[in-house]
C-alpha positions, -999 to +999 in steps of 0.1 A: -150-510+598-173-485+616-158-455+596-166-479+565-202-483+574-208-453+582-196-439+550-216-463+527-248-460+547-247-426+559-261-417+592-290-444+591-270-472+606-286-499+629-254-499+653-264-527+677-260-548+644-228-536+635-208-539+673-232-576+669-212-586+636-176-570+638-174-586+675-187-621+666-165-616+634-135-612+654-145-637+678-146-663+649-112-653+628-090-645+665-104-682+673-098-702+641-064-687+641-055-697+671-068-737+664-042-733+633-015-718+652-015-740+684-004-769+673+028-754+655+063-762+672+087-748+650+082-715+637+057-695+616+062-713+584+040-741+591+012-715+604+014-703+567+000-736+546-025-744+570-040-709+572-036-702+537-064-734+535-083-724+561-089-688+546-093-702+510-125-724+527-137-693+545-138-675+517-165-695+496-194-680+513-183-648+494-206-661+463-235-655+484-228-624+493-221-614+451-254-632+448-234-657+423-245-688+439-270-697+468-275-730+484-279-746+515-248-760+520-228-723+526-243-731+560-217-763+566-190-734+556-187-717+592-180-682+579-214-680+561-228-666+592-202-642+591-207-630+561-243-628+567-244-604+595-219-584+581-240-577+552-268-573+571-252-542+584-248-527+546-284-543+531-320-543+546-321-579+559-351-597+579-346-591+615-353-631+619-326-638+591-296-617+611-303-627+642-304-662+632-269-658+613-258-644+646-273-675+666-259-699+643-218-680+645-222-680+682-227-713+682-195-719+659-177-694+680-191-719+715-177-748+691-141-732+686-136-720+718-141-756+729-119-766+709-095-738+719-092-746+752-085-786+745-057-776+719-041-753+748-040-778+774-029-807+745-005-784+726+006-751+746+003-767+778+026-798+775+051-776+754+055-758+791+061-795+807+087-801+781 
């Protein structure tokens, strides 16, 4: 992704924005696939439907970024954020408005790995008991 940005952008690259983004990007997809794939008991092909979904809704907020369709609401989607600071490593974006998508996807990242951690103990856990 670096090697990306650094091609389209050239040399005049904000980096503390980009290692921002790609890790709280990672962060968010490694999490959100784990919450799909912990409850799964018998092999890989019910991890296929439900992240098939889950990508498909993470995927809207791509109309902002084509500057298709704004609104609101993209902020209920939790990728928006996402795809906010990742753009705002390729286009000149308010300080205010990255850091605030980065605020707002740590906070979805804080609300996963909650989540995380009950759906090890409820699902990985007990499969260990078993």
């Amino acid at each position: 992704m670096g090697c990306a940005i650094v091609f389209i952008k050239g040399e005049d690259i904000n980096w503390l924005r980009v290692v921002l983004a790609i890790s709280l990007s990672a962060a968010f997809y490694t999490l959100l696939g784990f919450l799909i794939a912990a409850p799964v008991r018998q092999g890989i092909n019910q991890f296929f439907v439900p992240m098939a979904i889950a990508m498909a809704i993470t995927s809207v907020p791509i109309v902002w970024h084509l500057d298709i369709f704004a609104h609101p609401a993209l902020w209920l989607i939790p990728s928006h954020p996402a795809m906010i600071v990742l753009s705002g490593c390729l286009r000149d974006m308010p300080t205010g408005q990255f850091y605030t998508a980065a605020g707002v996807l740590t906070l979805w990242i804080l609300a996963e790995f909650y989540l995380s951690t009950r759906f090890f103990h409820r699902y990985v856990s007990e499969r260990q008991r078993t």
